[in-house]
N, C-alpha and C positions, 0 to 999 in steps of 0.2 A: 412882475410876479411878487407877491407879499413872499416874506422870508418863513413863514410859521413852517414850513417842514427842516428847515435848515436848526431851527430850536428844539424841536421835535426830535431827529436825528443825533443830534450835539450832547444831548441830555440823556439818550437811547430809550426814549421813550416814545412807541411807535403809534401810539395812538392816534395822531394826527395826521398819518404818514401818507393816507389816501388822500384826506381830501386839499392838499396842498401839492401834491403829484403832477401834478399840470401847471405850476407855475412857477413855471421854470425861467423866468425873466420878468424883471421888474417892478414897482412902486416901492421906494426903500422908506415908504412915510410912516410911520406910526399913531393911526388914528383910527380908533375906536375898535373899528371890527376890521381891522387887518395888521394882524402881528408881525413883529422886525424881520419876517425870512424872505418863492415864488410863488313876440311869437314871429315866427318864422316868415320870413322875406316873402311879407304879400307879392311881390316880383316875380316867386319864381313856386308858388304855391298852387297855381293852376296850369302850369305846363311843363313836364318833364323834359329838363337835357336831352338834344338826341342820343349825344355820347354818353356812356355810363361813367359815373363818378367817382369810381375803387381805385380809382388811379389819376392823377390829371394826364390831360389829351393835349395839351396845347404845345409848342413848338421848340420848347427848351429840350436842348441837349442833354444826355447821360446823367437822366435822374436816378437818385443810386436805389437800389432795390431794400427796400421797409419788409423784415417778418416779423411777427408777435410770436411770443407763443400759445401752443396749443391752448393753454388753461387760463387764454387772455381776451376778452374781446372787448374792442371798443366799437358800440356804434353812433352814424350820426344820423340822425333823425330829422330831415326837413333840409339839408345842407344843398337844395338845388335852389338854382334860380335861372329866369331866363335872359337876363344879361350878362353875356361874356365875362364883362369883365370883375362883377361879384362873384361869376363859379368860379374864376382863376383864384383871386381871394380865400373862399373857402376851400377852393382843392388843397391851396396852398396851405393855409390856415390847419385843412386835416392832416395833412402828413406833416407837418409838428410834432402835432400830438402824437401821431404814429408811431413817431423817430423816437422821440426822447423815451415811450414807454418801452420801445423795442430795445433801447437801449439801455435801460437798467433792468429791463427781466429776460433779455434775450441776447442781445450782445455783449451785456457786464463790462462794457464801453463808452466812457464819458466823452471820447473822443472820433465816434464810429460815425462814417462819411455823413449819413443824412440827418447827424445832427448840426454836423457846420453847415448842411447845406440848405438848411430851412432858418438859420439863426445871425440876425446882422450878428458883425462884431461887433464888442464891445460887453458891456451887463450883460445885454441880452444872453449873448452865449456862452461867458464865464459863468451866469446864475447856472442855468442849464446842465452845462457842466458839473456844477459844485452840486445838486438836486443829482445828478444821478449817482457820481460817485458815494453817497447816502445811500445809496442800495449798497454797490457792489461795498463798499468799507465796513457795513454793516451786517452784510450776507443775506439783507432782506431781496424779497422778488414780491410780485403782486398778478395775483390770480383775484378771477371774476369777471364780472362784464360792466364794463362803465359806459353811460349815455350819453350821448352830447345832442342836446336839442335847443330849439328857441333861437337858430342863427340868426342876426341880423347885422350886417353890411354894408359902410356906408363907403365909398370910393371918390378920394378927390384927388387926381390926379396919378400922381405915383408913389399915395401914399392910402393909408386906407384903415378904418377899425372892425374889428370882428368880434360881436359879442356874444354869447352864449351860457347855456346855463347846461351842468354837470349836475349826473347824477350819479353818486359813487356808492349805493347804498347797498348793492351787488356784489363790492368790488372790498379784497382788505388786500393787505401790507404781510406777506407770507416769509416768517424765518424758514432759510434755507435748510439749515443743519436739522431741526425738528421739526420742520412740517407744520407747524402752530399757525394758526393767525393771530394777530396783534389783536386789541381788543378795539372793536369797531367805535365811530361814533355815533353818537349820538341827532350830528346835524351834515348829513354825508351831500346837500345841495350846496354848490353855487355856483355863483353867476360872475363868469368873466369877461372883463373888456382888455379887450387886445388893439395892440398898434401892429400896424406888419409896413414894411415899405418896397416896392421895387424896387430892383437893383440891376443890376447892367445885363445880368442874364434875361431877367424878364422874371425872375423870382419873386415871387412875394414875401419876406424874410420877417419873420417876426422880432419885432425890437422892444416891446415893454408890453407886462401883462398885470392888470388889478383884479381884484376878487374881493368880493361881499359874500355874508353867506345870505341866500335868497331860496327860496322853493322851487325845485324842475317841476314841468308839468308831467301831469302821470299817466 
């Protein structure tokens, strides 16, 4: 995850505050278009899952229960595919995302179960961590509806990348105390590459995320 919401936040300047919201682990590099802070799997484009995909189905134990709230939606758009083992990826891949927004605008806990439970240790889940306390230390929330489309999923072994392109342009960065939205931007798309690795549960654990800004398709 590039750090630009953590400068963002630091500064109390919340402009950035969406589209940096999602990355919440990883790349600490400083180059060009990613500042110091965190089309769709031809595979699985002509045959839908039998199982529905609002939850993963696969055989891991007491996955902890994900709410948003009411005034939050995220969808994913194109996130099936018909090998196993890239929907486990993206099941996994989406209640990340899930967790961490549930958990700065609905559990106001940087430390609330399904965020350790989607995030290896280490950056991955200190960044995460440090990205949502930025809500709650701030008193910000975030209302609207964010996209995730353009999955693509590549699986080698027990280890795997999941990339995808955000559209935040729906979606702002809401003070709690006055009701206000922060002032939107200007360039509310992009496009991230994610590392996720199995872990001994059968987890697919997100451990490093980069971001460019790129255009979602509409």
């Amino acid at each position: 995850m590039t750090r630009r919401l953590r400068t963002a936040l630091l500064a109390a300047t919340a402009t950035a505050l969406l589209l940096t919201a999602t990355t919440a682990c990883g790349d600490d590099s400083d180059d060009g278009g990613n500042d110091d802070i965190p089309g769709v799997d031809e595979g699985g484009a002509s045959e839908e899952p039998e199982t529905p995909t609002d939850a993963p189905t696969d055989e891991v134990p007491d996955r902890p229960e994900i709410t948003l709230p009411e005034n939050l939606e995220l969808t994913f758009e194109g996130w099936e595919s018909a090998d196993p083992s890239e929907q486990s990826v993206l099941n996994d891949g989406r209640e990340r995302l899930r967790s961490i927004f549930a958990a700065a605008a609905q559990d106001r806990d940087p430390a609330a179960d399904h965020v350790l439970f989607y995030h290896g240790e280490g950056e991955g889940l200190s960044n995460a961590q440090y990205w949502i306390e930025g809500f709650t230390e701030f008193n910000l929330t975030i209302e609207g509806t964010i996209r995730y489309v353009e999955p693509e999923v590549t699986v080698d072994g027990d280890a795997a990348t999941l990339n995808y392109c955000a559209d935040e342009s729906e979606a702002s960065a809401v003070d709690i105390d006055t009701g206000e939205p922060t002032e939107a931007s200007e360039e509310p798309d992009l496009y991230y590459t994610t590392n996720l690795q199995k872990d001994d549960r059968g987890v697919w654990v997100t451990t490093n995320v980069h971001t460019e800004r790129q255009d979602c398709a509409r």
